[in-house]
C-alpha positions as CSV (number, residue, x, y, z in Angstrom):
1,X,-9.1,-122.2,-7.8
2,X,-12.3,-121.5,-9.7
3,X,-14.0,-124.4,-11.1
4,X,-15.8,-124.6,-14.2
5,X,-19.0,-126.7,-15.2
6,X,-22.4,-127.4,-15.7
7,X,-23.4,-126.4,-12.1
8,X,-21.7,-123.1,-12.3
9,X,-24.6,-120.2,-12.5
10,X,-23.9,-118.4,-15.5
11,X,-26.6,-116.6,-17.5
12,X,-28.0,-119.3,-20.6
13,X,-26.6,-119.0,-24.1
14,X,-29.7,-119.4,-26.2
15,X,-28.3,-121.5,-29.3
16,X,-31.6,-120.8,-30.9
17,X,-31.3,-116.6,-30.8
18,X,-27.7,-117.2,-32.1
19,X,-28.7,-119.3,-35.2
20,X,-31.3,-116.9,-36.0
21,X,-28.9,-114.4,-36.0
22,X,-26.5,-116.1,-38.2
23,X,-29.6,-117.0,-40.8
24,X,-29.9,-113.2,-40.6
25,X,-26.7,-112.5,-41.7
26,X,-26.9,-115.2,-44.3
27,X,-30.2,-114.4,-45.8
28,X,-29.0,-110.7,-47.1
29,X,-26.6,-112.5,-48.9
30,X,-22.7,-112.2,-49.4
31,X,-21.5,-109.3,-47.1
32,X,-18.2,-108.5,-49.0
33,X,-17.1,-104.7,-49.2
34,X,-18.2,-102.7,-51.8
35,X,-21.5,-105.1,-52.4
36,X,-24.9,-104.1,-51.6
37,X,-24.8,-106.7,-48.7
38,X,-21.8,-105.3,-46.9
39,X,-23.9,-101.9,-46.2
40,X,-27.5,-104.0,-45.5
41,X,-25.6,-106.2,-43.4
42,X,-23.3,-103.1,-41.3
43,X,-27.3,-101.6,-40.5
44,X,-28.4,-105.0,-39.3
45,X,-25.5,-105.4,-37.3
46,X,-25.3,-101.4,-35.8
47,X,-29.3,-101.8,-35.2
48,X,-28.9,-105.1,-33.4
49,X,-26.0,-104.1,-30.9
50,X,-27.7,-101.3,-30.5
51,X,-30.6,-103.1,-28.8
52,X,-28.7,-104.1,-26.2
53,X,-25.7,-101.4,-25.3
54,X,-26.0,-97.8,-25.5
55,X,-21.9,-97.6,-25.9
56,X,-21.9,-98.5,-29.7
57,X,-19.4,-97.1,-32.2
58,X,-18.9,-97.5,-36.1
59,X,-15.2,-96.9,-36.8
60,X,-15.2,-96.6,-40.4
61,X,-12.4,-96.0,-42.8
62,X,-11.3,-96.2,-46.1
63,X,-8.6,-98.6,-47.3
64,X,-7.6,-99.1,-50.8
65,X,-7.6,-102.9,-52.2
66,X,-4.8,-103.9,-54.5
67,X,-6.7,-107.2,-54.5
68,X,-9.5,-105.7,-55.9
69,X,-7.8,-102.8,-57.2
70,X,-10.5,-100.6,-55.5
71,X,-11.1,-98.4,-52.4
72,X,-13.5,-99.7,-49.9
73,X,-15.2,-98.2,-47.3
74,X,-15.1,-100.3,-44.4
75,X,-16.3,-100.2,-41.0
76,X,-15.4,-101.9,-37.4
77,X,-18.7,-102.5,-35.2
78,X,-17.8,-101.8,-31.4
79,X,-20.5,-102.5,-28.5
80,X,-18.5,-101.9,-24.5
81,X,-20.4,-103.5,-21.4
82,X,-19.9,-103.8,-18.1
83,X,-17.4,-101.4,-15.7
84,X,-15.6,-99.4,-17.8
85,X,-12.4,-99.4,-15.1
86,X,-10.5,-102.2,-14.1
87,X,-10.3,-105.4,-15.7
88,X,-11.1,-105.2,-19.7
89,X,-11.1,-108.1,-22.1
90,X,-12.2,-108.0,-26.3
91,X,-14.5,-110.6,-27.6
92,X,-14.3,-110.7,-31.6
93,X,-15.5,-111.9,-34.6
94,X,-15.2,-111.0,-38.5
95,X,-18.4,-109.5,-40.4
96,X,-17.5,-109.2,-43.5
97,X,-17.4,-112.2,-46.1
98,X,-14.9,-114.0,-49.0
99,X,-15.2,-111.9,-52.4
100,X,-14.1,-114.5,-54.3
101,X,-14.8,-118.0,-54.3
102,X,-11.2,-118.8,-54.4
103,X,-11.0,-122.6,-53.2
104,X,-14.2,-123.7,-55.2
105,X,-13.6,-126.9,-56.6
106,X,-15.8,-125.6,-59.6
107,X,-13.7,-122.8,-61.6
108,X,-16.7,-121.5,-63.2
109,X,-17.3,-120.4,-59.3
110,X,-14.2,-119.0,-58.4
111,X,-14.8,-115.4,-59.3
112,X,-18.4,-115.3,-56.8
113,X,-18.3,-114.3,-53.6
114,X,-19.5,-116.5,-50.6
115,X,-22.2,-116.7,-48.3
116,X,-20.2,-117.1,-45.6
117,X,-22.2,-118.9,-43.1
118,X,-19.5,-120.6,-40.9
119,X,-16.8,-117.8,-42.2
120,X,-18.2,-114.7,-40.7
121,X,-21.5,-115.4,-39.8
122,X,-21.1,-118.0,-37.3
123,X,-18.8,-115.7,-35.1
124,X,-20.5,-112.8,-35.2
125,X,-23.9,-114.9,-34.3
126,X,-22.2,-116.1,-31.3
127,X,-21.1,-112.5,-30.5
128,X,-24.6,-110.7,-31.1
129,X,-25.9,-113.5,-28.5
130,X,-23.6,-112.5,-25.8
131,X,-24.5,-108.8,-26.1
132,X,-28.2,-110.2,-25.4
133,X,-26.9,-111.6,-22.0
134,X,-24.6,-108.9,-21.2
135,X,-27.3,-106.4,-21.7
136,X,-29.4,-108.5,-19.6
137,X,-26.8,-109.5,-16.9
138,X,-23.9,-106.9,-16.8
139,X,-20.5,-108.7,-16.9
140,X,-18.3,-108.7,-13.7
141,X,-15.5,-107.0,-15.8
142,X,-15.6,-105.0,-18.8
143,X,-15.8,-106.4,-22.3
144,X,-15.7,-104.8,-25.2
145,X,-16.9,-106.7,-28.6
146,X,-15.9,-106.3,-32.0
147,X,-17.4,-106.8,-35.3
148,X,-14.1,-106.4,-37.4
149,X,-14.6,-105.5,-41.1
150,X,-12.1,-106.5,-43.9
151,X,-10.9,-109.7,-42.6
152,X,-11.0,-111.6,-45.8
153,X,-9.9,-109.1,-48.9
154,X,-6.7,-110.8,-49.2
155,X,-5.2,-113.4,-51.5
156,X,-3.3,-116.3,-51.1
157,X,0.1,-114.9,-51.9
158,X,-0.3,-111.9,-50.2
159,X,-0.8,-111.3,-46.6
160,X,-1.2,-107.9,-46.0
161,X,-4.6,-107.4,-47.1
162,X,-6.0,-109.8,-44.4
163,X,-6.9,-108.7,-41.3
164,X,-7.4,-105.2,-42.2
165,X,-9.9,-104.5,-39.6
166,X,-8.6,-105.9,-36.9
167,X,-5.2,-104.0,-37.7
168,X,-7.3,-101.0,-38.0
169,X,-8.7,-101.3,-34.6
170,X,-5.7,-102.4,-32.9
171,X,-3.3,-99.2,-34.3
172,X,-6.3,-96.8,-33.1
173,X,-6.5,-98.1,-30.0
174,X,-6.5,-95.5,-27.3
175,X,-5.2,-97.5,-24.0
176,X,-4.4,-101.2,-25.7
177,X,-3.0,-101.8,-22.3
178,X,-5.9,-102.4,-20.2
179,X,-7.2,-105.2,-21.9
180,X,-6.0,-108.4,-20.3
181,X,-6.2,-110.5,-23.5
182,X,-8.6,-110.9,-26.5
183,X,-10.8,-114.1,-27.9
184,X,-11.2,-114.3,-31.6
185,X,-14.3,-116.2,-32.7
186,X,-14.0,-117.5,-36.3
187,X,-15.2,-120.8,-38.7
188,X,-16.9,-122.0,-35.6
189,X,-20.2,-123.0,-36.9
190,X,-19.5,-126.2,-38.5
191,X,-21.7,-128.4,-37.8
192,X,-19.0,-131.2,-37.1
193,X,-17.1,-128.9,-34.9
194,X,-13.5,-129.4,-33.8
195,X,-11.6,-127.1,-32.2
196,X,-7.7,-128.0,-31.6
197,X,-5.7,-124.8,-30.0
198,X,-4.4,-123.1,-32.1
199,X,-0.7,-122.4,-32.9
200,X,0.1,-119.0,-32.5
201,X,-2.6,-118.3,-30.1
202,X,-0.9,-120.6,-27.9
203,X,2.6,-118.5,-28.7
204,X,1.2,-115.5,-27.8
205,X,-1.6,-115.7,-25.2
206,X,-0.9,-119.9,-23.6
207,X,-2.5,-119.3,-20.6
208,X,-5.7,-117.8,-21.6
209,X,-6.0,-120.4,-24.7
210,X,-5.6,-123.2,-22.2
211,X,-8.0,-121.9,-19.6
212,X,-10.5,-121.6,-22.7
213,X,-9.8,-125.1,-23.6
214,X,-10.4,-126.5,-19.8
215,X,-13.4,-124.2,-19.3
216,X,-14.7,-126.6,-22.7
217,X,-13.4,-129.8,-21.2
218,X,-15.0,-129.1,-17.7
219,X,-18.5,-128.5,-19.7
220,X,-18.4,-131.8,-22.0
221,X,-17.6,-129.8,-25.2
222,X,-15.3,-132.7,-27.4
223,X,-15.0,-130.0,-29.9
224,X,-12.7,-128.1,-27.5
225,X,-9.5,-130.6,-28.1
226,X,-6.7,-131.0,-26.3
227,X,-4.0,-131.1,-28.8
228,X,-2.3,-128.3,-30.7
229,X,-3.7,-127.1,-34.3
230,X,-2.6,-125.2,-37.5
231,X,-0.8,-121.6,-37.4
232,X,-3.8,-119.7,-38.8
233,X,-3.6,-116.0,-39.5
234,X,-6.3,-114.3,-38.2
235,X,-7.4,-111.1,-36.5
236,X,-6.1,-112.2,-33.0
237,X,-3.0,-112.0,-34.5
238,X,-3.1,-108.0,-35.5
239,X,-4.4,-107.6,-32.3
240,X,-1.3,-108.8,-30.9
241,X,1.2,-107.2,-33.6
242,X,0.1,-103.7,-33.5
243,X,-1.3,-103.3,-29.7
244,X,0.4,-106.1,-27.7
245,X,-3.0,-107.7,-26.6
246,X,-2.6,-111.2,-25.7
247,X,-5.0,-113.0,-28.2
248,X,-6.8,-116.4,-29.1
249,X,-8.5,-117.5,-32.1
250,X,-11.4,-120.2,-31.9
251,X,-11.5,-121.6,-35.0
252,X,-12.4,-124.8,-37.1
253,X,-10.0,-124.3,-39.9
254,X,-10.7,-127.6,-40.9
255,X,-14.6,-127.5,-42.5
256,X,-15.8,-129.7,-42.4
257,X,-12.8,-132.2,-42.6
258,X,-8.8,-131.4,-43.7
259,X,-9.7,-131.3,-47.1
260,X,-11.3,-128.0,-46.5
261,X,-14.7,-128.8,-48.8
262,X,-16.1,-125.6,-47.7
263,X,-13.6,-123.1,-46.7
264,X,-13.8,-120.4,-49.3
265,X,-16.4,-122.1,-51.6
266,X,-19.9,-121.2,-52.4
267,X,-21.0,-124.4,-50.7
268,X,-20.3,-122.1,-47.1
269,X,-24.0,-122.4,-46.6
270,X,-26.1,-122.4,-43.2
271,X,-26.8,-126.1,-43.9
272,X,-23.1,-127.0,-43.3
273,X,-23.7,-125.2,-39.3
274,X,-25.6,-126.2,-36.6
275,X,-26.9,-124.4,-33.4
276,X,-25.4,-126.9,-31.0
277,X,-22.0,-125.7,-32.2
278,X,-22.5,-122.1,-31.9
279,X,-24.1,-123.0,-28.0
280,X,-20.5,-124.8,-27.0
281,X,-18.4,-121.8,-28.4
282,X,-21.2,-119.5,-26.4
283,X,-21.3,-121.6,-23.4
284,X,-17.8,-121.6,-23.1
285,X,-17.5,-117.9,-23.6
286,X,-20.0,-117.3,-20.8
287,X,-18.2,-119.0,-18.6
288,X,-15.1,-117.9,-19.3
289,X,-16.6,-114.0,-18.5
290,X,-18.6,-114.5,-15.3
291,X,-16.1,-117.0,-14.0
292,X,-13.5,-114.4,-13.9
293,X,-15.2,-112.3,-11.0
294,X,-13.5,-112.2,-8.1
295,X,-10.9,-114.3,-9.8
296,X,-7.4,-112.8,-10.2
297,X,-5.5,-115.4,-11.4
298,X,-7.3,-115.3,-14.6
């Protein structure tokens, strides 16, 4: 039985490279398709991974909004690491952010789109950090991250423009059976992080969802919580639909409290995130890779 903790030798998750990456992302501004952001922000985030894997792929594609009532070219970010037979996992997050303002409490605000600090940038933050390491220290199984595009185009009523990325990805996917399971990293950058499991990830993938949850237990993380959380749709889940991967999503759905103050609002801001939460999300993802060497009841 492998066990986790502090003592385990695991490469460091450096909580300041992944807050700089999330100003980053924040600093060009909202990063919705079809804005001048979403194409600064897809160059950023080519040009980064590219700095630390020479297997990186842009799978773009064209889908056409009836939200926005407008055709959108978006794009998936893929960066592969480690053996490339054997044992594969996916590590994910969403790039793009909220074109609308939806859940302001202001109306006046309801038609701008978001920053997106802890919904979108936060994620990928934590993923462009563990492309640093892996680059650095090669994983003991193969990994393959995502940057899914067009996460957030729905609306309320209507969920078949969520996710559209993700679905893309999954439906394209050459051999979906040789990943073992994927890890969904979204809204995980509040800065009073909580993390109960949640729902459907523990329908679909329960013993990779509670093995994330111990790995955070073992480390001291009270964010990772040991009690069951809201049904969120989210990317893991077309990951699951459409290529039968076994998928978790890590995600603070409540931001910062139940009321949801920030979810959706202009007030999603990188002073609502701190760097400590992105380092328990990346610490727990580190261990979660390197402790699954040699390991096959993982």
């Amino acid at each position: 039985m492998l066990l986790y903790g502090k003592d385990q030798t695991v490469p460091e998750f450096n909580k300041q490279n992944a807050w700089n990456y999330l100003v980053s992302q924040t600093d060009i501004g909202p990063r919705n398709p079809g804005s001048d952001g979403h194409y600064i922000a897809r160059d950023y985030l080519v040009s980064t991974l590219k700095k630390f894997s020479d297997q990186v792929e842009e799978q773009s594609f064209t889908h056409d909004s009836k939200s926005a009532d407008a055709s959108f070219e978006l794009t998936n970010i893929i960066a592969r690491f480690g053996p490339k037979n054997g044992r594969q996992i996916i590590i994910g997050a969403h790039w793009d952010t909220r074109p609308w303002a939806d859940q302001d409490p202001d109306y006046s605000n309801r038609s701008t789109p978001i920053i997106g600090a802890n919904d979108g940038a936060s994620g990928v933050a934590v993923v462009l950090e563990l492309a640093r390491i892996f680059s650095q220290t090669p994983p003991p199984i193969g990994v393959t991250l995502v940057l899914f595009d067009g996460e957030d185009l729905g609306e309320s009523w209507d969920l078949s423009e969520y996710g559209v990325g993700s679905k893309y990805f999954a439906q394209h996917l050459e051999n979906p059976k040789q990943y073992a399971f994927a890890v969904v990293l979204d809204m995980i950058g509040d800065a009073s992080l909580q993390l109960p499991m949640e729902q459907n990830s523990l329908r679909i993938a329960p013993q990779i969802t509670r093995k994330i949850w111990a790995i955070g237990d073992s480390l001291g993380y009270e964010a990772f919580q040991q009690r069951a959380g809201q049904e969120i749709y989210d990317d893991h889940l077309m990951l699951y639909r459409y290529a039968n991967i076994p998928a978790v999503d890590v995600i603070d759905f409540a931001y910062p409290d139940p009321s949801n103050r920030y979810w959706h609002t202009i007030e999603d801001t990188p002073d609502k995130c701190s760097p400590e939460s992105l380092q328990a999300v990346g610490d727990v993802m580190v261990h979660l890779v390197y402790g699954m060497e040699n390991n096959e009841n993982n």
